[in-house]
TIZANU-694956 format. One line per 3 residues: number of its first residue (from 1); their letters; for each residue x, z, y of C-alpha. Coordinates in Angstrom, 1 decimal, padded with zeros to 4 digits, always signed. Layout:
N
NUM) A) X,Z,Y; ...
# end
This chain:
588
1) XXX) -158.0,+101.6,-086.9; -160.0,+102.4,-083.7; -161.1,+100.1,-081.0
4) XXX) -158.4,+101.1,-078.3; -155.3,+100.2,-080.6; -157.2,+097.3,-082.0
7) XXX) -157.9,+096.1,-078.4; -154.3,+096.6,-077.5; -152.9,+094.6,-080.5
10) XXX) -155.3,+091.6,-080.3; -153.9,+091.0,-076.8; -150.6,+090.6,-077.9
13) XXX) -151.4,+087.7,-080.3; -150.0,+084.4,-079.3; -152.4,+082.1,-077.4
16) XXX) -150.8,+078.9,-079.6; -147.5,+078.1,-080.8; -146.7,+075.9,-083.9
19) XXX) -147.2,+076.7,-087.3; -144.5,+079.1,-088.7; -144.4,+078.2,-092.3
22) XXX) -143.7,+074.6,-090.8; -140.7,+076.2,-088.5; -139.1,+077.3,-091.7
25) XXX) -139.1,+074.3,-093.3; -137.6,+072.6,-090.7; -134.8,+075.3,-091.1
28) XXX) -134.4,+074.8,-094.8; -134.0,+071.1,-094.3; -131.6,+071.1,-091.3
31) XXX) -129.5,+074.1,-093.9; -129.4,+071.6,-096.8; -126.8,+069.4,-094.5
34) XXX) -124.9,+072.5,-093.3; -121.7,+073.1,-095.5; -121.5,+076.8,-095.8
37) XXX) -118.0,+078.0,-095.8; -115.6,+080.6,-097.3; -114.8,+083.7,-095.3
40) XXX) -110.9,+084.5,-095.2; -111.1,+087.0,-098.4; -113.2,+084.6,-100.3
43) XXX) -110.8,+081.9,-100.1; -107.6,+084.2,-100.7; -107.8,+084.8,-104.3
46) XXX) -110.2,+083.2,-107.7; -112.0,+086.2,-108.7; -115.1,+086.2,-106.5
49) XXX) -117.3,+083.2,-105.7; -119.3,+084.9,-103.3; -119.2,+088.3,-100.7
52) XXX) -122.2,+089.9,-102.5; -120.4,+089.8,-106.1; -117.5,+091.6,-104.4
55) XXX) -119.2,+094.4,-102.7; -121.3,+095.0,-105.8; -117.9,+095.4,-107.7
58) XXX) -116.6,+097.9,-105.4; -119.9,+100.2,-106.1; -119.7,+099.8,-110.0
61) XXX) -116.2,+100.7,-109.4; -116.9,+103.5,-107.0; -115.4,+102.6,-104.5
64) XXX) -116.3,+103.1,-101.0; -116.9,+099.7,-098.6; -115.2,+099.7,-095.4
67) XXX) -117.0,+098.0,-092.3; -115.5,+098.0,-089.0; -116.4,+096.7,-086.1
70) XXX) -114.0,+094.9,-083.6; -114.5,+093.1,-080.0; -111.7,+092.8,-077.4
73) XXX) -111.5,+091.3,-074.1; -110.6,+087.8,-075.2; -110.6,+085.9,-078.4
76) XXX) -106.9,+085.7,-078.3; -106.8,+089.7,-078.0; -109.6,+089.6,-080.8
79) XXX) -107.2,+087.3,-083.4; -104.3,+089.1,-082.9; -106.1,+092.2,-083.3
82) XXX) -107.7,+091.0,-086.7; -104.4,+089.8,-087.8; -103.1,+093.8,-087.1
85) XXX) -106.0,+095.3,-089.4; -104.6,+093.1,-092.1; -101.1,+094.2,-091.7
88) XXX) -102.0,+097.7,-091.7; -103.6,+097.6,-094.7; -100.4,+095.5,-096.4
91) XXX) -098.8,+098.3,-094.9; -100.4,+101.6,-095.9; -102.8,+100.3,-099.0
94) XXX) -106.0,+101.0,-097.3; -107.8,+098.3,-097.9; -110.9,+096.8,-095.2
97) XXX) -113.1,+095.2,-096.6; -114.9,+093.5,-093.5; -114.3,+093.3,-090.2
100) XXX) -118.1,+092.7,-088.4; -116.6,+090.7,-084.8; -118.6,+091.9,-081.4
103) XXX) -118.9,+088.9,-078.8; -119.6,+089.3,-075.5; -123.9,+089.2,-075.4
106) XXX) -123.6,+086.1,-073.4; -122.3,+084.5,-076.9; -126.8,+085.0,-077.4
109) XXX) -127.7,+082.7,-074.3; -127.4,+079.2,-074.4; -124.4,+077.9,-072.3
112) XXX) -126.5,+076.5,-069.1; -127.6,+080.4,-069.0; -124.5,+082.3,-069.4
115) XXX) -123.0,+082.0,-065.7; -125.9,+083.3,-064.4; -125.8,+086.2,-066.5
118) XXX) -124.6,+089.7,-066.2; -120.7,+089.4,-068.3; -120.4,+092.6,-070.5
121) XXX) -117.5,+093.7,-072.3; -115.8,+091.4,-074.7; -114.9,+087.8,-075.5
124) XXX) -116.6,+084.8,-075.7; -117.7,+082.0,-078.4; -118.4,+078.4,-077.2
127) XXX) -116.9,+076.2,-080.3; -117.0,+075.9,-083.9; -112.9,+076.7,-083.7
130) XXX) -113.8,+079.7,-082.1; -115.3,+081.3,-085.6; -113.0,+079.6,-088.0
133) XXX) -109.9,+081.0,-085.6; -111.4,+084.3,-086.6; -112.5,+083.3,-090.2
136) XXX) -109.0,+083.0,-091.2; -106.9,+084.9,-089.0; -106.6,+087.0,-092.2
139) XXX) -107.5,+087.7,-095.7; -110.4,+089.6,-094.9; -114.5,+088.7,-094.5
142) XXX) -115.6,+088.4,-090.8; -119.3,+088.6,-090.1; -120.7,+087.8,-086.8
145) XXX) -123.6,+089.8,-086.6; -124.6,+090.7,-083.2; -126.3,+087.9,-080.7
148) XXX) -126.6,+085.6,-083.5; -129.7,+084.6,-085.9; -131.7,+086.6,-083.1
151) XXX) -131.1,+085.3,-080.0; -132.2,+082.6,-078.0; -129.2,+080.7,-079.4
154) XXX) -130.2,+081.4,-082.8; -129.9,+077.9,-083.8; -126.0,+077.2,-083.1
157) XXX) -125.0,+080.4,-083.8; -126.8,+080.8,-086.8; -125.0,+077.7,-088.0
160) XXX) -121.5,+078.5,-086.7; -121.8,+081.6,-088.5; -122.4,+080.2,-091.8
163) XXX) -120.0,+077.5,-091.4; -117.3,+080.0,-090.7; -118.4,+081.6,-094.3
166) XXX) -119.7,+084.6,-092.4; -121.5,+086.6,-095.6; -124.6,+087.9,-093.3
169) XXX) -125.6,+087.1,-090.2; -127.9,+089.2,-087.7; -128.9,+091.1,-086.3
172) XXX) -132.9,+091.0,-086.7; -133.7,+094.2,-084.4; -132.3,+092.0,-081.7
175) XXX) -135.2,+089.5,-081.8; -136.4,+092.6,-079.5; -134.1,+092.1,-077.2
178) XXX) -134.8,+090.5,-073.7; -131.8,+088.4,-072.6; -131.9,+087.9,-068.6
181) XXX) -132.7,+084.4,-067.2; -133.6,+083.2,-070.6; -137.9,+083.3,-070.8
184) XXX) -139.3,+081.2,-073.1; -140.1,+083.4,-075.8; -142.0,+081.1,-078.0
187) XXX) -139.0,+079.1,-078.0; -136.6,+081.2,-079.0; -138.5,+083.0,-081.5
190) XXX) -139.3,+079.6,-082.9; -135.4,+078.8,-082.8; -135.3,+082.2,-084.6
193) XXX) -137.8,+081.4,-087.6; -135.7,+078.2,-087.8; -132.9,+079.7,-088.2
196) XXX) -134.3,+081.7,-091.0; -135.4,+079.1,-092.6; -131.8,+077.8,-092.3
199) XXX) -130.5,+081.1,-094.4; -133.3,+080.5,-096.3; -131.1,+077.2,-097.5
202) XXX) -128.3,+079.6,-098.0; -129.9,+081.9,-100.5; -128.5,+081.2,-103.8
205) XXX) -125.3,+080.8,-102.0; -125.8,+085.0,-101.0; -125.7,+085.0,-097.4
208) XXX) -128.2,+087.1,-095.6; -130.0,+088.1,-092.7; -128.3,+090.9,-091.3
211) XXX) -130.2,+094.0,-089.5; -129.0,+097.2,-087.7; -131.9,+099.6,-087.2
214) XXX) -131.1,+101.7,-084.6; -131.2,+098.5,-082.5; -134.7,+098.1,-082.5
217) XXX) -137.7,+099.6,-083.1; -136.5,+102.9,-085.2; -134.5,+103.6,-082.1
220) XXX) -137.7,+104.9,-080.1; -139.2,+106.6,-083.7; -139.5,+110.9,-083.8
223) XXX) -139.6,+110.3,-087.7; -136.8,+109.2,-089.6; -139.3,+108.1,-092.7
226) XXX) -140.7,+105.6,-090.0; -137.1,+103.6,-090.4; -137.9,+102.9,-093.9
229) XXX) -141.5,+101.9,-093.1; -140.2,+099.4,-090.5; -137.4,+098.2,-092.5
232) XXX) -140.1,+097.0,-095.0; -141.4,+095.1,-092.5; -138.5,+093.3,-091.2
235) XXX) -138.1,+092.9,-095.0; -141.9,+091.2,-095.5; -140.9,+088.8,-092.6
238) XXX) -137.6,+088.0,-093.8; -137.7,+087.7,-097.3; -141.5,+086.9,-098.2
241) XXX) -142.0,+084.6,-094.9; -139.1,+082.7,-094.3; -137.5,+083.2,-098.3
244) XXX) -133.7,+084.8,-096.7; -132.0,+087.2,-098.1; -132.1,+090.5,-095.9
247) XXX) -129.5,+093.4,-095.5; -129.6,+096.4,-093.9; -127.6,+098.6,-091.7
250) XXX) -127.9,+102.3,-089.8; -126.5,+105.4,-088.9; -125.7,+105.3,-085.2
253) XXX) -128.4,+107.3,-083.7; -129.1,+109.5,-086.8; -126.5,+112.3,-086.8
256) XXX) -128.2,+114.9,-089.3; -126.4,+113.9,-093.0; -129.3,+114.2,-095.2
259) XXX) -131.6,+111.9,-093.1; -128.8,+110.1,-093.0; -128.4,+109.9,-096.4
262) XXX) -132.3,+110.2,-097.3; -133.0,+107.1,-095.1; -130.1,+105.0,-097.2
265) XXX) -132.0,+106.1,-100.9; -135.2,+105.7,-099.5; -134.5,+102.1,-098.5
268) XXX) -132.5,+101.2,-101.7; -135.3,+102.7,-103.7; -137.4,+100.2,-102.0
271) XXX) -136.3,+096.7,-101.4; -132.7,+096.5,-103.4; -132.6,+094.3,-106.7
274) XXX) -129.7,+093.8,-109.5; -128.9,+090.9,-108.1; -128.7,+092.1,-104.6
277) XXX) -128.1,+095.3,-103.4; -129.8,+095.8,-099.8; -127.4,+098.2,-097.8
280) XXX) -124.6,+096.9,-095.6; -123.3,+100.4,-094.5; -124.1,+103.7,-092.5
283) XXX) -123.0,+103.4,-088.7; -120.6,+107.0,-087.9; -123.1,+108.8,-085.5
286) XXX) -122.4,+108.9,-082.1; -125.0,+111.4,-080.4; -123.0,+114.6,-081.7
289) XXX) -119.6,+113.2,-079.7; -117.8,+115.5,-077.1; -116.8,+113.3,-073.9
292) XXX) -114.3,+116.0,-073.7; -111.3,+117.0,-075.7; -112.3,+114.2,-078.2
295) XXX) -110.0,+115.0,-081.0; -112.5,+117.4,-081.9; -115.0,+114.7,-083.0
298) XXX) -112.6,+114.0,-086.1; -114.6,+117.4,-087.1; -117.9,+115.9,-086.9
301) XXX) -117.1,+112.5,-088.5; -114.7,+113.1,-091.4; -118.0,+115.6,-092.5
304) XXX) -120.3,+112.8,-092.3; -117.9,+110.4,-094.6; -117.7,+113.2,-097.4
307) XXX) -121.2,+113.3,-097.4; -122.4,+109.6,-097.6; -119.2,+108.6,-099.8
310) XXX) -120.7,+111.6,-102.3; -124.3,+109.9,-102.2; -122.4,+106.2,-102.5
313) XXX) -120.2,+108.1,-105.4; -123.4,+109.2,-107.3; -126.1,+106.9,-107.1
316) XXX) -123.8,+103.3,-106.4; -126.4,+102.0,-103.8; -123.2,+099.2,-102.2
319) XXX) -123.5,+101.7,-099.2; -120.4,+101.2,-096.9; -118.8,+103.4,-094.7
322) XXX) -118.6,+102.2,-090.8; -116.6,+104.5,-088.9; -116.8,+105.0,-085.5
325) XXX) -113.7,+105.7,-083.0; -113.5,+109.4,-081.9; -113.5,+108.0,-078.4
328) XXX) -116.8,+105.9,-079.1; -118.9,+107.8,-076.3; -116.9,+107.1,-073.5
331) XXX) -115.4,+104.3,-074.0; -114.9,+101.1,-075.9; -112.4,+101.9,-078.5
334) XXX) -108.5,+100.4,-078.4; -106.9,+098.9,-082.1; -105.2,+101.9,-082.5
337) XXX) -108.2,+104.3,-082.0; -110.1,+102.4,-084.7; -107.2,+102.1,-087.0
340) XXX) -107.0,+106.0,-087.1; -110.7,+106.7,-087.6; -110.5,+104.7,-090.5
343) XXX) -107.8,+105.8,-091.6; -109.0,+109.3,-091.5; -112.2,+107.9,-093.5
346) XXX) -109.9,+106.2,-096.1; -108.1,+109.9,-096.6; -111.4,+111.4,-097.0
349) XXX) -112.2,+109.4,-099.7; -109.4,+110.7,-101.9; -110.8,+113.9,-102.3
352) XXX) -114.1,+113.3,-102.4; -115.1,+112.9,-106.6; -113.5,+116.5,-106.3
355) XXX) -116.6,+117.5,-104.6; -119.1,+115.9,-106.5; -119.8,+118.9,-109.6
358) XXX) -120.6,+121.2,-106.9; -123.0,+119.0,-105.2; -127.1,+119.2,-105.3
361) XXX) -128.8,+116.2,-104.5; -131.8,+117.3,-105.4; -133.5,+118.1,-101.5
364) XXX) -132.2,+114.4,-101.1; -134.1,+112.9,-103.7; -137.4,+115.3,-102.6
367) XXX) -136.4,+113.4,-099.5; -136.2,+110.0,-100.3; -139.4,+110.3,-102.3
370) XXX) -141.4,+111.4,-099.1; -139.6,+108.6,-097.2; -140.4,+106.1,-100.0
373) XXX) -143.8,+107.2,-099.5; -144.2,+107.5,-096.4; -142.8,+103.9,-095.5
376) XXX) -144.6,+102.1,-097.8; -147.8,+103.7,-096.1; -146.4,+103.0,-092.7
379) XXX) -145.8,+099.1,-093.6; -149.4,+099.2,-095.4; -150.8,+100.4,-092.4
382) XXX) -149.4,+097.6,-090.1; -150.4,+095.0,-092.4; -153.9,+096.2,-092.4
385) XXX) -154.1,+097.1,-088.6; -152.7,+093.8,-087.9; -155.7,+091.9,-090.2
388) XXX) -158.0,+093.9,-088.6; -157.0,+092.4,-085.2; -156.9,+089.1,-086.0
391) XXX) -152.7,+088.7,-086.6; -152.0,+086.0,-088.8; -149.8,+087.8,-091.2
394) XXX) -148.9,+084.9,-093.1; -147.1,+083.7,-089.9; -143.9,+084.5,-089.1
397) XXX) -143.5,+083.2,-086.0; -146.9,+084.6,-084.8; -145.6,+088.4,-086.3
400) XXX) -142.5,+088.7,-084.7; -144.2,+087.4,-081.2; -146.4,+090.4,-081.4
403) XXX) -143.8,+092.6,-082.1; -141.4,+091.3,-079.5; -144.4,+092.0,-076.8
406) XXX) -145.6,+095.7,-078.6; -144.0,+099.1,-077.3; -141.9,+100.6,-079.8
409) XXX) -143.4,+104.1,-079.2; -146.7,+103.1,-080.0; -145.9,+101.1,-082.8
412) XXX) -145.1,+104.3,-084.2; -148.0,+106.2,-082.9; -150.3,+103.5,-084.1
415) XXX) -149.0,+103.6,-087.5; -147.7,+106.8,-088.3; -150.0,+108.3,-091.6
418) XXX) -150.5,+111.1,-089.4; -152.1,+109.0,-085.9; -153.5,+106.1,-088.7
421) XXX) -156.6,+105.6,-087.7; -157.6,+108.3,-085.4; -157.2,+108.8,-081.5
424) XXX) -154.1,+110.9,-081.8; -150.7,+109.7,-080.3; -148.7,+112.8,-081.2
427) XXX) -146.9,+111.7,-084.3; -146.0,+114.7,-086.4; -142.4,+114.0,-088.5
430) XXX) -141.9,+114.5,-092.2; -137.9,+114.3,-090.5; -137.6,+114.1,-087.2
433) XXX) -135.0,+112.2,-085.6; -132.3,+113.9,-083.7; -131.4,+111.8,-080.8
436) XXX) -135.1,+111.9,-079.9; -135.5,+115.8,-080.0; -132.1,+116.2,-078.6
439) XXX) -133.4,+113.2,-075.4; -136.5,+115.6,-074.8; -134.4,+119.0,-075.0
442) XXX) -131.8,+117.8,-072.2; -134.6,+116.4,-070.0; -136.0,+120.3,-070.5
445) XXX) -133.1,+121.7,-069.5; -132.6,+120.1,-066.4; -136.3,+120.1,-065.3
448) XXX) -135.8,+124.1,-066.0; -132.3,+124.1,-063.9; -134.0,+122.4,-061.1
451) XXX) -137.0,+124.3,-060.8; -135.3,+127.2,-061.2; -133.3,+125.9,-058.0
454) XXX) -136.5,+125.5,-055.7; -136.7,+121.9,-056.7; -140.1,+121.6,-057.7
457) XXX) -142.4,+118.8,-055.9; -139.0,+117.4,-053.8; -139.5,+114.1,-055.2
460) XXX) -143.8,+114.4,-054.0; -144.7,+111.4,-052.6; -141.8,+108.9,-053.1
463) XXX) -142.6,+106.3,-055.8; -139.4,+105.2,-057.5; -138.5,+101.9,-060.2
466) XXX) -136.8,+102.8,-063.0; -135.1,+100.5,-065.9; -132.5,+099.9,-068.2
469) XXX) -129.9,+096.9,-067.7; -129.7,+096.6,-071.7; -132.0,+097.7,-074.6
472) XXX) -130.9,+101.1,-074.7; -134.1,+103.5,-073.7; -133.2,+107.0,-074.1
475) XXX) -131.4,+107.8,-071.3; -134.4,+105.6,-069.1; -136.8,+108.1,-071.1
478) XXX) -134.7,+111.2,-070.0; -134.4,+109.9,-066.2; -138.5,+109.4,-066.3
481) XXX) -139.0,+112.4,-066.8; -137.0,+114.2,-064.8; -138.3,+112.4,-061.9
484) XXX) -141.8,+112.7,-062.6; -141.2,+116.6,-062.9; -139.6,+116.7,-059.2
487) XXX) -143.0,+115.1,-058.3; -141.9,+111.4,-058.2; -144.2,+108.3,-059.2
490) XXX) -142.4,+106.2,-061.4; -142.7,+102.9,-061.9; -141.0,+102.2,-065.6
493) XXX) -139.7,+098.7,-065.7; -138.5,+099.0,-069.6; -135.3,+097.6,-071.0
496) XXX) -133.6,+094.2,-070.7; -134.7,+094.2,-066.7; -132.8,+091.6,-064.9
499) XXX) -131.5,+092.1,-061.4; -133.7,+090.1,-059.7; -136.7,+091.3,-061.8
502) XXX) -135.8,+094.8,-060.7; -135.8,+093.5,-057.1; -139.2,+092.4,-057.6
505) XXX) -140.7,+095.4,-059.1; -139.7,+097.2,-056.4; -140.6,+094.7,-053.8
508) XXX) -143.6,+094.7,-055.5; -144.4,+098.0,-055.7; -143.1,+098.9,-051.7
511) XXX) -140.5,+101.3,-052.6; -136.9,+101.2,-051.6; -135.7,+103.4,-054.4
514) XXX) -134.3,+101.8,-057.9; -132.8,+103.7,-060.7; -130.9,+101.5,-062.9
517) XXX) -129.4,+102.6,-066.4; -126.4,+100.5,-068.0; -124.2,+100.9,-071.4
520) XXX) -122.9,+097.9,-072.3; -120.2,+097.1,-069.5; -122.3,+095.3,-067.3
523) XXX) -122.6,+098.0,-064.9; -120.4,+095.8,-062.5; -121.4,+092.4,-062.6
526) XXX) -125.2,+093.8,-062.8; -124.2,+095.9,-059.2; -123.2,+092.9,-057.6
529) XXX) -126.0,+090.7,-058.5; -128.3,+093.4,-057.2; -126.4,+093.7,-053.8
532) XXX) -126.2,+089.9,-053.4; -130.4,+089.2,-054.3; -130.9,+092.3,-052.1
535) XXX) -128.6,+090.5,-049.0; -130.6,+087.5,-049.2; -133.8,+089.4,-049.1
538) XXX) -132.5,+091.0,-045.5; -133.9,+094.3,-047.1; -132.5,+097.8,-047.5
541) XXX) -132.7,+099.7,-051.1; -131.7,+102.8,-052.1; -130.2,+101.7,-056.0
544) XXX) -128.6,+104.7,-058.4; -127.2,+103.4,-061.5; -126.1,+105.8,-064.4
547) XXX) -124.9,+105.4,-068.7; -121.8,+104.4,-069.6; -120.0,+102.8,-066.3
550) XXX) -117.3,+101.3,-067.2; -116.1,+097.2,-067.4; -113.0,+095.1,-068.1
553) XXX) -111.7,+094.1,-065.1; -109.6,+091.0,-064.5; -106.5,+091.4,-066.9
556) XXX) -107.0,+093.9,-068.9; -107.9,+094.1,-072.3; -110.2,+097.3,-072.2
559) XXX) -112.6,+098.7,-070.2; -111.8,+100.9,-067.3; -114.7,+103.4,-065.7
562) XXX) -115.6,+101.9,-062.4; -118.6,+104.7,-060.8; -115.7,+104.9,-057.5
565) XXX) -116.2,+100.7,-057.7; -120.0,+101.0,-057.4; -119.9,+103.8,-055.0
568) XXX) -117.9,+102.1,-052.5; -120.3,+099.4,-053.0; -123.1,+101.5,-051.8
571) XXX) -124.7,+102.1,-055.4; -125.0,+105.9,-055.9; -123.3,+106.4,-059.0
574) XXX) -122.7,+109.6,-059.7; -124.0,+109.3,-062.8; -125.9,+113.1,-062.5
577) XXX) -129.4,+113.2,-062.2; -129.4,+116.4,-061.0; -127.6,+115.7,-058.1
580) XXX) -129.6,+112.1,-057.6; -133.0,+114.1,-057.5; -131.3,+116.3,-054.6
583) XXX) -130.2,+113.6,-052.5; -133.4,+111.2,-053.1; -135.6,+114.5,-051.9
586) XXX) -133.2,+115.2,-049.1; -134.4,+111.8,-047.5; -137.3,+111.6,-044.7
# end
């Protein structure tokens, strides 16, 4: 590995923190005094002792799983809602399997945090009662994945969740995750390892640690065979460190159905046993979505069920089906939208075994092998680079502090097979992934429409702060960009920036200009915060937010699009960069 990436890495190892290996006893321990309990399916009927010897009965059956994911504006909304799903399936037949419950992500922060905080969309969790009123609302398993083992209220959470009989718990991306007002990193990491040590306790009882890669890290990858590489190192930590159990979901930001389905062999190939299979389910894309007559998007995701349900159908991986509301790209989806996407997927699978003489999975298994491959290399090559720099790779706690602190991007440029080792940063795909590609094509076309419009150098010599509100990066990458090709400085503040750390960039950096992206509801509360830190300063910015702006608003049980709230507020939110470009260069 050369000096400059060695250099970089060593500077990200932990000054001092406490042993690890001694965290996760301490987890294991506190776990042998939790009582695990029974999710709502598990204690309906005799046949199953455990969520993992159901889901492997559906695949010997060939059946498909069905995951869905639910989170309403209050936990009143959320049981009712629960209790809905169940009915509809007495109703019609179609059976779900698992409902996956989404808090609001100040359910991650401990409570002295949370009023401080940005709210997003969706309820929140204080008590015990507050999982077991979901638990058994109905018949069916509920698993409360994200802001949980992760988060810097790993600990509670972590043990809520398996009281509640929740069958995983996650999500492990999220350990990536910044959460605003909340800084002690060694802390919550150490709660983290803790926590694993406390699933740890749970093994033989099958619950796991939960991941969703498009969270994390494979997020910011241009090669799809990087997600297995990295899911083998989330695996190493997980199951070799700290002795859980580990699952894995995917899907959202990989729209093309044999990556899709190359990444899911790839990673069975790899790291599932008899005993336990390692896929949860594929995540419906969402990068393909029209904003505009939306029933079209049935069109793009009924294709994408056929296909997966065809690999599930041949090669009985457990690989559920999570489908995604027609309307996911605009807004946070009501009952009723969900309810029809799945049952859409639940008619698909009907017809599929029709399909499956005529199919060739051949180029999917030439695929998988490269991908099996090419991530065992990838997760070799971190190993190694991370010896080489002095990493305790024994540790986890020390590992996932270096990889909390490490850019994504050159994770993958560090450890690619095609940058491994030399001074190259240009990773070259076996697969590249879409929403990456498609991220640098838009940015190309607008750079082109606005040169083409005598835009060129109207940004020259005005320095702007740019960040996103939540861990999303691809439309901060896009906005970069952009701005940089108008002739703008930017100052890239990276994800998870609180309001006041914004503020202080750009105080910092003498610029009255702040570009702020947002796509998990908190567009609102997130404006306001900004206004009122900016009041108190007596200062003047220039703030332009863009992403999905939308909220739920006193009373209602679903978001509602609130750019005309920010504008009158004095945020420019048109939400077009185009048109933010011309009005930023239009200033003296």
């Amino acid at each position: 590995m050369n000096e400059v990436n060695l250099e970089y890495i060593r500077h990200l190892k932990p000054k001092g923190h406490r042993p690890g290996k001694e965290l996760v006893r301490e987890g294991v321990e506190l776990g042998k005094t939790i009582k695990a309990g029974r999710s709502g399916f598990i204690r309906s009927q005799s046949k199953y002792s455990n969520h993992m010897e159901y889901k492997k009965d559906l695949a010997k059956q060939g059946k498909i799983y069905y995951n869905i994911l639910l989170g309403l504006a209050t936990l009143d909304d959320q049981i009712d809602a629960i209790k809905k799903i169940y009915d509809f399936t007495v109703e019609t037949g179609l059976e779900v399997n698992c409902i996956q419950a989404i808090p609001s992500g100040l359910v991650a922060l401990p409570r002295e945090y949370r009023e401080k905080a940005p709210a997003t969309t969706s309820f929140e969790m204080f008590e015990m009662e507050d999982y077991e009123r979901q638990a058994s609302a109905a018949p069916i398993d509920i698993t409360f994945n994200d802001y949980h083992l992760f988060s810097p209220n790993a600990l509670e959470n972590t043990i809520f969740a398996i009281q509640s009989g929740s069958p995983r718990v996650g999500d492990m991306t999220q350990f990536f995750w910044s959460y605003n007002g909340f800084d002690d990193e060694e802390k919550r990491l150490g709660d983290v390892v803790k926590a694993l040590g406390i699933m740890a306790s749970k093994r033989d009882e099958m619950f796991a640690a939960e991941t969703y890669l498009d969270d994390g890290y494979p997020g910011y990858f241009m090669d799809c065979a990087s997600y297995v590489g990295y899911a083998l190192l989330e695996h190493y930590i997980c199951t070799e460190l700290c002795g859980a159990r580990y699952t894995i979901s995917f899907g959202g930001l990989l729209s093309e159905n044999d990556t899709r389905a190359g990444v899911a062999m790839a990673l069975d190939a790899l790291m599932s046993t008899e005993e336990q299979p390692v896929l949860t389910y594929l995540n419906s894309s969402t990068n393909l979505q029209w904003d505009h007559h939306i029933h079209g998007n049935y069109g793009i995701s009924v294709p994408e069920f056929l296909f997966e349900m065809l690999v599930e159908k041949k090669y009985h991986m457990s690989l559920g089906v999570n489908p995604v509301s027609i309307t996911e790209k605009i807004k946070v989806p009501t009952l009723d939208e969900l309810i029809n996407i799945l049952t859409a997927a639940k008619r698909t699978e009907e017809k599929a075994e029709e399909w499956l003489p005529y199919f060739n999975f051949k180029p999917l298994e030439e695929m998988r092998d490269v991908m099996v491959r090419e991530g065992r290399i990838l997760f070799d090559n971190v190993i190694e680079g991370f010896k080489q720099a002095g990493i305790d790779t024994e540790d986890p706690l020390e590992m996932l502090m270096v990889l909390k602190n490490m850019n994504p991007i050159r994770f993958e440029q560090m450890f690619h097979s095609s940058t491994y080792g030399t001074d190259k940063t240009q990773v070259e795909p076996f697969y590249p992934t879409v929403l990456g590609r498609q991220t640098m094509d838009m940015m190309q076309e607008i750079i082109d429409e606005l040169m083409n419009d005598n835009c060129r150098g109207i940004l020259n010599g005005k320095k702007i702060v740019a960040a996103s509100g939540d861990a999303h990066t691809y439309g901060l990458v896009l906005v970069e960009g952009v701005l940089n090709a108008a002739g703008a400085e930017v100052v890239n503040g990276g994800v998870d920036m609180a309001p006041v750390d914004m503020l202080d960039l750009a105080d910092e950096e003498n610029t009255p200009f702040i570009g702020v992206s947002c796509h998990n509801g908190q567009a609102l509360d997130y404006a306001r915060q900004l206004l009122e830190l900016a009041g108190k300063r007596g200062k003047e910015y220039w703030i332009f937010m863009g992403g999905k702006l939308n909220a739920i608003l006193p009373g209602d049980a679903e978001p509602t699009e609130i750019a005309d709230r920010l504008m009158e507020m004095g945020i420019h939110a048109e939400n077009d960069i185009r048109k933010t470009v011309r009005q930023i260069g239009a200033l003296n």
